[in-house]
N, C-alpha and C positions, 0 to 999 in steps of 0.2 A: 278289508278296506270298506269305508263307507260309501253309501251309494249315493251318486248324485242328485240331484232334483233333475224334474226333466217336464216340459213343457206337456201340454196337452195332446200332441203329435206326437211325441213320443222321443224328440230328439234333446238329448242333457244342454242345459243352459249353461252361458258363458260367463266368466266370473268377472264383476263387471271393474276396467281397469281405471286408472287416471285421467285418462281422455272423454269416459264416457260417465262419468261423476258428475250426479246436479248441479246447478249452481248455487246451491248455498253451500254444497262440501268446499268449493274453488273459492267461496269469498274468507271462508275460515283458514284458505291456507297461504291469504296477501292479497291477493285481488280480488276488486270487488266485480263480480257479471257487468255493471257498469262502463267501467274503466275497459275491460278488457274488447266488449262491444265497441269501445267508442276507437281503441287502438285497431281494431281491422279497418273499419270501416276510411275510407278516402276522406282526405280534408276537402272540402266545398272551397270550386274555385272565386276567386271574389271576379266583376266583372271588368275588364280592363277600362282606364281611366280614356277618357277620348283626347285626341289632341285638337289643340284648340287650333282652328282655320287661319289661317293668316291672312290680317283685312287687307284690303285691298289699296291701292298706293295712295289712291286721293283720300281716302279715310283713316289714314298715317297720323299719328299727332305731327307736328312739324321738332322739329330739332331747334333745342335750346343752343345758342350758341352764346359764350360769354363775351361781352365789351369788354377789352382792354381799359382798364383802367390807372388814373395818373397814380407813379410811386409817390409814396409818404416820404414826405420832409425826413421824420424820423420813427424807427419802429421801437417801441420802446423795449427795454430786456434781450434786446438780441442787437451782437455784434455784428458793426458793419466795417465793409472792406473799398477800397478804391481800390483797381489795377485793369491792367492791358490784358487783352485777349488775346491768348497765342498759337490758339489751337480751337476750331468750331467743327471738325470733322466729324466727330458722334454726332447724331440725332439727339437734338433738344439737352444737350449737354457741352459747356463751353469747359476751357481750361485759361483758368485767369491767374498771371501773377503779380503776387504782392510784391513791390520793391519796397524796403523801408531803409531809411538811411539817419545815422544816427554816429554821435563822435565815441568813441572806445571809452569806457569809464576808467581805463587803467593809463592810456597812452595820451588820450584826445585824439587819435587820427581818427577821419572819418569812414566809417566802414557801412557798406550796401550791400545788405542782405534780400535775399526774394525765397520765398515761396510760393509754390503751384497750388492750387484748390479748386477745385472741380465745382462748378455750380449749373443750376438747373434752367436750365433757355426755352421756355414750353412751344413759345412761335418761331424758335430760331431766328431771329432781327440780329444778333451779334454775331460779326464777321474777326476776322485775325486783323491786328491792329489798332480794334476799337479801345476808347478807354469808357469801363464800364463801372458800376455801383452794384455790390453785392451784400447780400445780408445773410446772417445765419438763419438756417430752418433746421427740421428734423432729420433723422438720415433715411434720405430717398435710394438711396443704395451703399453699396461697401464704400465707395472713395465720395462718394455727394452729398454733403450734408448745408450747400451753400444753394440759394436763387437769385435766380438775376433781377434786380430791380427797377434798373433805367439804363441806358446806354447814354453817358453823355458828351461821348465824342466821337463820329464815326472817324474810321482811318483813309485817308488821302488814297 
């Protein structure tokens, strides 16, 4: 059996393994001493952001508030409606409906139809009874795609 190497003491050296390999043998086998230094080492906290004070109430901007302004004669491209309000109990949402009356194309008796259509009341001013002016808008939710324009007759 061949004989070991053995230090100057006198005790045989250890055969040196995978953990204890330079770093250039470790960058030859994927990583580079680099990378793997920088994977122990802890990420640097960043410094938390500060919250901003809240001024104080006389130094508040004031609140824009919008004037009510007069409805338009006519809005141009979008359908409008006349009918009775029959229903104001949601918030800022009325339910108005259509009557239209019209003689049968087939018989001539005169037949009166309605439809409900949900429209949008932002100041709540429409009560049950009123007869209102409504116009097509976008859809403000599932059943709302109508607002209210002017109330032109309140109800007794």
């Amino acid at each position: 059996m061949p004989a070991r190497k053995s230090d100057a003491a006198g005790t045989p050296a250890k055969k040196a393994s995978a953990a204890r390999k330079p770093a250039a043998k470790k960058a030859a086998g994927g990583k580079s001493a680099a990378k793997s230094a920088a994977a122990r080492k802890p990420a640097a906290k960043k410094p938390a952001a500060k919250k901003p004070v809240a001024a104080p109430v006389a130094a508040r901007k004031p609140v824009k508030v919008k004037a009510p302004r007069p409805a338009p004669a006519r809005v141009p491209g979008r359908k409008e409606r006349r009918g009775v309000v029959v229903s104001s109990a949601m918030d800022k949402t009325i339910v108005v409906r259509i009557d239209a009356v019209r003689a049968h194309d087939k018989y001539g008796k005169v037949v009166r139809r309605s439809s409900k259509l949900h429209a949008h009341d932002e100041q709540n001013v429409a009560g049950v009874g009123d007869v209102v002016r409504i116009v097509e808008t976008r859809p403000l939710s599932a059943t709302k795609h109508w607002r209210l324009l002017e109330v032109l007759a309140k109800a007794k």
